[in-house]
C-alpha positions in Angstrom: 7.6 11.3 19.0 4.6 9.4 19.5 0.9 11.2 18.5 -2.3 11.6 20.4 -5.5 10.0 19.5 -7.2 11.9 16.6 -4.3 14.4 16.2 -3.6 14.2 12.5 -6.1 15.6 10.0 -4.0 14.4 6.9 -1.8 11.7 5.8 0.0 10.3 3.1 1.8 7.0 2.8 3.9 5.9 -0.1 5.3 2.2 0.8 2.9 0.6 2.5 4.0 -3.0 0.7 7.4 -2.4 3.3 5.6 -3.0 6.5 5.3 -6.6 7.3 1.1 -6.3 8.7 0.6 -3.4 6.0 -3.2 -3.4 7.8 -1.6 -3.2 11.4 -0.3 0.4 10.4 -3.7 1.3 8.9 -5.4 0.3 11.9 -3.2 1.9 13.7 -3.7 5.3 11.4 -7.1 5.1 12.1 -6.7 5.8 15.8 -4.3 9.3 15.4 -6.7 10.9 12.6 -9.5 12.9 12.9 -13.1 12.0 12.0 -13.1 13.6 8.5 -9.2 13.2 8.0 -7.8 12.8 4.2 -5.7 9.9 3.7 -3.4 9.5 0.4 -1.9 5.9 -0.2 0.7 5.1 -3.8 1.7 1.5 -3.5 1.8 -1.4 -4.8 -1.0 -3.7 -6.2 -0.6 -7.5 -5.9 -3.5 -8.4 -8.1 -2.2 -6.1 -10.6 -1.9 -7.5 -14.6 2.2 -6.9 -14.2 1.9 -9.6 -11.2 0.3 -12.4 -13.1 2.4 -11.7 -15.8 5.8 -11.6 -14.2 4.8 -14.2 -11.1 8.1 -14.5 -9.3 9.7 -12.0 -10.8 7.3 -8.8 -10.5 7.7 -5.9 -8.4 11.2 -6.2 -7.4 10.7 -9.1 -5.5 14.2 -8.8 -4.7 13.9 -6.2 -2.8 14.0 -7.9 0.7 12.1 -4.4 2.6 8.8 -5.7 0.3 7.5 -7.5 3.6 4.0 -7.6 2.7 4.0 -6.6 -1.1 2.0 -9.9 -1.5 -1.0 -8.2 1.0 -1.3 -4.7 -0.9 -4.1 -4.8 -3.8 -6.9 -3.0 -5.0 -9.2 -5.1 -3.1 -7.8 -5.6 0.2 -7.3 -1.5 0.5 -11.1 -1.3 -0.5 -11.7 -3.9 2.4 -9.4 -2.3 5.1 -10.9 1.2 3.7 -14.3 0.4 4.4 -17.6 2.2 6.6 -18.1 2.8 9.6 -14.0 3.9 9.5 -13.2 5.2 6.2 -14.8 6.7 3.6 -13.3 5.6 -0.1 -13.5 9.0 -2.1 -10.8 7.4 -4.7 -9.5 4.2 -5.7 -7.7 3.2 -8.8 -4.9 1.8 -10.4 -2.3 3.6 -13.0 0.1 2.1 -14.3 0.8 -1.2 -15.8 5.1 -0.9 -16.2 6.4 1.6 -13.6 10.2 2.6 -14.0 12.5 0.0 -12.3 9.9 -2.2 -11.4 10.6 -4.8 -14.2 12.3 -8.4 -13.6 15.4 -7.2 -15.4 15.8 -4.2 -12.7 17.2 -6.7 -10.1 20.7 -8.0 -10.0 20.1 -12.0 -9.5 23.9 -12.4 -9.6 
């Protein structure tokens, strides 16, 4: 069902690292959301301490729907979140280990 211009007031988006231009569907969010619209984003972060760590092996590299997991970071959602479009209430990172997102959760067979 495609959406009008400016018809959402809210949205949330949990897996933004899937989408192969992650900043192609934020662009794109910016057109269907009302001035003064809330957005809510849980992903990934690639300049995260876990990713320097692990290197190859973080984030379930494995997992071949991560199309841009590499793009997604603390600084390049501050960047894509920035004025005149967006107004950053929030930004911040919480967790260092999360679940099955260790480099023993994949099966390298």
């Amino acid at each position: 069902m495609p959406l009008n211009d400016a018809s959402l007031g809210r949205g949330a988006e949990e897996d933004l690292e899937h989408f192969r231009d992650p900043f192609a569907v934020l662009a794109a969010l910016r057109t269907i959301t009302r001035a003064g619209s809330a957005v809510f984003i849980y992903t990934t972060n690639a300049d995260s301490l876990s990713h320097r760590i692990f290197a190859d092996d973080w984030e379930r590299y494995c997992d071949w729907t991560h199309h841009g997991i590499d793009r997604v970071s603390v600084r390049t959602l501050r960047e894509a979140f920035a004025p005149p479009h967006w107004e950053l209430v929030r930004l911040t990172t919480d967790t260092f280990w999360a679940g099955d997102a260790g480099p023993l959760s994949c099966d390298r067979a």
